[in-house]
C-alpha positions in Angstrom: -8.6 -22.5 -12.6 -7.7 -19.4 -14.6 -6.9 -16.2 -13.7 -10.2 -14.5 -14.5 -12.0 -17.5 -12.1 -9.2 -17.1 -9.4 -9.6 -12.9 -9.1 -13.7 -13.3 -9.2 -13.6 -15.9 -6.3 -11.1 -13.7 -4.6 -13.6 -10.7 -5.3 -16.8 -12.7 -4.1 -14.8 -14.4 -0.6 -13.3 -10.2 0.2 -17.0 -8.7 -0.5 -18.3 -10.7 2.0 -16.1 -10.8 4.5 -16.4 -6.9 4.4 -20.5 -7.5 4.7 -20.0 -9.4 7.8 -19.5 -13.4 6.8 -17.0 -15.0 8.9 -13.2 -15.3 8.3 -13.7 -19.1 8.3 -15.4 -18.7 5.1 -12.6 -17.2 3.2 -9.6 -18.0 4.8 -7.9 -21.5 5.6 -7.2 -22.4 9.0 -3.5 -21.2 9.0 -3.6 -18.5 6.6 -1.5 -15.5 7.3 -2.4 -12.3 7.5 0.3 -9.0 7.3 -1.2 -5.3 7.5 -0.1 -2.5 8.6 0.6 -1.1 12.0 -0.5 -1.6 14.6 -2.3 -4.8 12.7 0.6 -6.0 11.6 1.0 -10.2 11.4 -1.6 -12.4 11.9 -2.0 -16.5 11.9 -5.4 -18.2 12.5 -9.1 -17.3 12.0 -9.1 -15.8 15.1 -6.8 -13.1 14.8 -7.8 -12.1 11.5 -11.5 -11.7 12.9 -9.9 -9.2 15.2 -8.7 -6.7 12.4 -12.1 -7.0 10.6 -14.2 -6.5 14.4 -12.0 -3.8 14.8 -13.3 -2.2 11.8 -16.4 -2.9 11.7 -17.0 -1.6 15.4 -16.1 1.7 14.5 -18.0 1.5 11.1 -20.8 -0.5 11.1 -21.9 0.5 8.1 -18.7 -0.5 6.1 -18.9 -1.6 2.5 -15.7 -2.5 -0.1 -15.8 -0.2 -3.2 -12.9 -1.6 -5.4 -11.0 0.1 -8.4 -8.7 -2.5 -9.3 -8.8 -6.2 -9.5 -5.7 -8.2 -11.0 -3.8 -11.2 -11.2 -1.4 -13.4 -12.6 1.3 -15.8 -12.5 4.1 -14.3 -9.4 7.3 -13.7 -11.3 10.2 -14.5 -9.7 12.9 -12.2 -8.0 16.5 -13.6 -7.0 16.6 -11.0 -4.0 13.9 -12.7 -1.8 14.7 -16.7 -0.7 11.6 -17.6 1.3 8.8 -19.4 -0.2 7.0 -17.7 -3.1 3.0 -17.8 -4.1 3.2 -18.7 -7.6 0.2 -16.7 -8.5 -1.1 -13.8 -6.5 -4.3 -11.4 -6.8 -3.8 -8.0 -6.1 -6.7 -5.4 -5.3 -7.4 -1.7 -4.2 -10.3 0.9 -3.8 -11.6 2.0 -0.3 -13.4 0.8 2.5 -16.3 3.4 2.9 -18.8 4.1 5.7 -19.8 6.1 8.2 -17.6 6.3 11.0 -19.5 6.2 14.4 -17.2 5.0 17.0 -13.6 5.5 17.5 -11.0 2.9 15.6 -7.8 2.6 17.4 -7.6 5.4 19.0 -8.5 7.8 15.8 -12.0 9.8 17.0 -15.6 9.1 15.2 -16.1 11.6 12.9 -19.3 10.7 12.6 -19.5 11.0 8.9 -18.6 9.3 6.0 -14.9 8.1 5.8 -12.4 6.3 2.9 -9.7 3.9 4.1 -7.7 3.1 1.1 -6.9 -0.2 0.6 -4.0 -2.1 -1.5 -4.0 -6.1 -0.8 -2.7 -9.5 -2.5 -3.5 -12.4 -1.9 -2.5 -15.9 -2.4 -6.1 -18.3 -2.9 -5.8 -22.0 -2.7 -8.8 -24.8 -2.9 -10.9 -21.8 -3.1 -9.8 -19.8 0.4 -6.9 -17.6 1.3 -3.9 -18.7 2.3 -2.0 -15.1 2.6 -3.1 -11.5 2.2 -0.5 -8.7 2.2 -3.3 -5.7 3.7 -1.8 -2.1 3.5 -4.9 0.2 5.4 -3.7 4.2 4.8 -5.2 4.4 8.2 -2.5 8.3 8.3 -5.1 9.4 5.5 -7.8 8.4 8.0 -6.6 10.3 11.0 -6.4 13.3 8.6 -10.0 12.8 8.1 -10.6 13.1 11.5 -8.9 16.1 12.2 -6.2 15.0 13.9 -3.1 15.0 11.8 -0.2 14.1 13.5 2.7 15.7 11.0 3.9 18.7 9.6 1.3 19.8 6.3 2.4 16.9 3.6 4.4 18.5 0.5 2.2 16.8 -2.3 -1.3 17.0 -2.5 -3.2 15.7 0.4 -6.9 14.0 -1.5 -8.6 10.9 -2.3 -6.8 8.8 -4.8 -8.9 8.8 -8.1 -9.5 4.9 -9.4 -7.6 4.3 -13.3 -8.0 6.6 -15.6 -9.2 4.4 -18.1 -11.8 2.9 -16.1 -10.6 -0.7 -16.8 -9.0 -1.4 -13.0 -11.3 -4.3 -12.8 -10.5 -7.0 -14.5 -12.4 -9.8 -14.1 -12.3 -11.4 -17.0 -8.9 -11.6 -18.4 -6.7 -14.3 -18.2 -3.5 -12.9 -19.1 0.4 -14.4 -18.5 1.9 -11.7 -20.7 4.7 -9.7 -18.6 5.2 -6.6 -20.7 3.8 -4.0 -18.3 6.1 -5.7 -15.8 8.8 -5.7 -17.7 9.3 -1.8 -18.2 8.5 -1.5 -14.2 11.6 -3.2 -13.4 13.1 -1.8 -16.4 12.6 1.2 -14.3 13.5 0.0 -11.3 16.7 -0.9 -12.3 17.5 2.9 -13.3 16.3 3.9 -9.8 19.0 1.4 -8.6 21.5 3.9 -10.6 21.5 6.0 -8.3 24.7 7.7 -7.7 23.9 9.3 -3.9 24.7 12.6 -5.5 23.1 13.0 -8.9 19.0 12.6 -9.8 20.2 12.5 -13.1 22.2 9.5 -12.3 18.8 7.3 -12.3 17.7 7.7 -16.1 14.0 6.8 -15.6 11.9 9.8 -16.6 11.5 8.2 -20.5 9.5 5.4 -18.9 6.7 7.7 -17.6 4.4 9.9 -19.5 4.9 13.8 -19.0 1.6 14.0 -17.4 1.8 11.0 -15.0 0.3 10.4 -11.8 1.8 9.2 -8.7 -0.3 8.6 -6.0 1.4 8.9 -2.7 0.8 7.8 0.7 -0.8 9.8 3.2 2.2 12.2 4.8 3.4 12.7 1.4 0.7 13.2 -0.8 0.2 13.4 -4.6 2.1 14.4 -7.5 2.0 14.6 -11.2 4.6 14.8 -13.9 8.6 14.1 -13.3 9.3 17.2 -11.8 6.4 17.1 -9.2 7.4 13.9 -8.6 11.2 15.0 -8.3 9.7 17.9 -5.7 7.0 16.5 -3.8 8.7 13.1 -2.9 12.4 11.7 -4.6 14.3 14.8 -3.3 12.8 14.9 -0.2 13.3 11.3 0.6 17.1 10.9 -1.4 18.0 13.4 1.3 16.5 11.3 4.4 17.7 7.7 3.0 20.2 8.2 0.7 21.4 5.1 0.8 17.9 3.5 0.2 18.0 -0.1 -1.3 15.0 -2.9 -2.9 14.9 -5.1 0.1 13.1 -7.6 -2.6 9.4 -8.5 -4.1 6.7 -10.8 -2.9 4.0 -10.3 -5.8 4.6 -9.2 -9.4 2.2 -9.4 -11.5 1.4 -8.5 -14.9 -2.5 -8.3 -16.1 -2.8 -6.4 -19.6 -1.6 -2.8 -19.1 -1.2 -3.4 -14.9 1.6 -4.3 -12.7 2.1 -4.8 -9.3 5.0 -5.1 -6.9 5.4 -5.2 -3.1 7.8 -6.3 -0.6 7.7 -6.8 3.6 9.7 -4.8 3.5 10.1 -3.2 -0.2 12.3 -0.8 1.2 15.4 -0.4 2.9 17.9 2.8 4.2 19.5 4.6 6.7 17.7 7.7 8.2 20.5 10.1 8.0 18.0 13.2 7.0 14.9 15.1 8.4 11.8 13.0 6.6 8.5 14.2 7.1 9.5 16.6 9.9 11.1 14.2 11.8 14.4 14.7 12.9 17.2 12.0 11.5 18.2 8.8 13.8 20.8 7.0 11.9 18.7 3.8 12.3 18.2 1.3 9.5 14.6 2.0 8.7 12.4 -0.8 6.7 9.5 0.1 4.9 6.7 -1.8 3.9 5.5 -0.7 0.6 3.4 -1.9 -2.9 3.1 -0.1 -6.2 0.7 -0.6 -8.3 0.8 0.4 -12.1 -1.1 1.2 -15.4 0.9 1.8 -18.4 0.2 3.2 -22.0 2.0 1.5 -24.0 5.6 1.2 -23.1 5.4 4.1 -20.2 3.9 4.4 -17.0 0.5 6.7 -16.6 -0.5 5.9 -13.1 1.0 4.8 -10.0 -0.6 4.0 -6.5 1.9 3.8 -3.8 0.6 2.6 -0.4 3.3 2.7 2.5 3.2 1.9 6.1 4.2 5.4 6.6 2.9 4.9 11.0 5.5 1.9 11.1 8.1 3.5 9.4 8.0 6.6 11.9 7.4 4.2 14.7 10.8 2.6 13.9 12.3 6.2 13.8 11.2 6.5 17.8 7.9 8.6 16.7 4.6 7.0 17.3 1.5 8.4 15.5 -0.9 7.2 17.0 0.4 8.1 20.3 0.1 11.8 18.6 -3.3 11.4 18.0 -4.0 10.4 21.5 -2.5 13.3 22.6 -4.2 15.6 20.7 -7.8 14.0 21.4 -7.3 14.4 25.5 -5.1 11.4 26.1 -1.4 12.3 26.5 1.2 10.3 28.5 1.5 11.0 32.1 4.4 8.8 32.5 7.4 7.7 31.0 
């Protein structure tokens, strides 16, 4: 099949499963399915049903609204020594609906809510094999009033879909690897890093001035180097400065989009406060994807989903614990 056919089946099988049709009818017996916490791995049609009841008992109502749909052949990555999909779809947009019951512990609101999604996922004989699910379910428990962390230091909204309004490609059938060529062109200057110096990582000519970065909930949004620089690099540098790649399990290339991801994507020692919480010295790994659009040879947008509740969780701080606190449910034992 080719691309175009492979991300339109993917689109149809994740459409429906949203609307209600059973996992059995797009995933394979065995598939695997990783999300975020508390989701986290699955195996079976059984488990996966779970995450999606979960959902839709708290939002019945739920439909998919996607701004990006791509895919292409996996390139390689010499870090990462497991088994590797040789083509992946990625996708991302929001679920949307209106929220009437509580979802793991984060209160109905009773009104209309966005869960951002990010995803890949590996299709074979027309099902999935393996998804890669990151829910920013942190951006949903600041929709319900109950945000669990100091005020974020970017800007706290939803993420807009591409500017150019081209996110889903359905159609193309691309193998060209340009766009992901000057991502890890820039990844490798990132890797420069010196532990003292941001000018030791010579990556700002690979971004436009006016770029977007679109950050996780708990850190927020930015725009241009320096917002970028202020908002989020300095502030984590200083809690993981010795913050490695922990290695890729997609990228792709489709047209002027790129995609990477890793489980984890991310690795470093917590030696620094971090998003008001207090340093641990643990080895903290962070699950994380970016995806890209590029003009030309520099990046314009870039969507970073991160499973910011698992990464504090590892630090000794659990979120959602917060939020049951908060809501009339605190711990009344050790």
């Amino acid at each position: 099949m080719t691309y175009a056919t492979v991300k339109a089946r993917a689109t149809a099988l994740l459409d429906a499963l949203v609307a209600g049709a059973p996992v059995e009818s797009a995933y394979h017996d065995n598939a695997v399915w990783r999300g975020v916490h508390p989701f986290n791995e699955r195996t079976g049609h059984a488990q996966i049903a779970d995450v999606w009841n979960t959902l839709r008992s708290a939002i019945p109502d739920m439909e998919r609204r996607t701004q990006m749909v791509l895919g292409g052949p996996n390139l390689p990555d010499a870090r990462v020594t497991t088994d590797r999909a040789a083509d992946l779809v990625a996708c991302s947009g929001v679920l949307q609906g209106t929220m009437r019951g509580d979802l793991l512990g984060i209160p109905a609101t009773h009104g209309t809510v966005n869960i951002r999604f990010c995803e890949a996922h590996e299709l074979s004989d027309d099902k999935i094999v393996q998804s890669w699910v990151m829910f920013d379910l942190l951006d949903l428990m600041r929709q319900a009033q109950c945000w669990p962390l100091p005020q974020s230091l970017g800007a706290e909204a939803q993420w807009q879909p591409p500017a150019t309004g081209d996110g889903v490609r359905l159609t193309t059938s691309t193998t060209d690897s340009s766009a992901m060529d000057t991502v890890l062109k820039m990844h490798g200057a990132l890797g420069n890093f010196d532990g003292k110096s941001l000018d030791s990582m010579n990556h700002g000519h690979y971004w436009t001035d006016t770029f977007m970065w679109y950050g996780p909930a708990g850190i927020g949004s930015t725009r241009g180097l320096e917002g970028f620089r202020a908002h989020h690099q300095i502030p984590f540098l200083r809690a993981y400065n010795d913050r490695e790649g922990a290695g890729h399990y997609i990228r792709i290339s489709d047209g002027p989009y790129a995609v990477t991801g890793g489980w984890p994507s991310v690795r470093g020692t917590h030696t620094g406060e971090w998003l008001g919480m207090a340093p641990t010295g643990r080895m903290i790994e962070m699950r994380v994807m970016d995806f890209y659009r590029l003009e030309g040879d520099k990046i314009a947008e870039n969507w970073v989903p991160m499973d910011v509740i698992h990464i504090a969780l590892q630090m000794g701080v659990d979120l959602f614990g917060r939020v049951r606190h908060m809501t009339g449910q605190p711990d009344l034992t050790l």
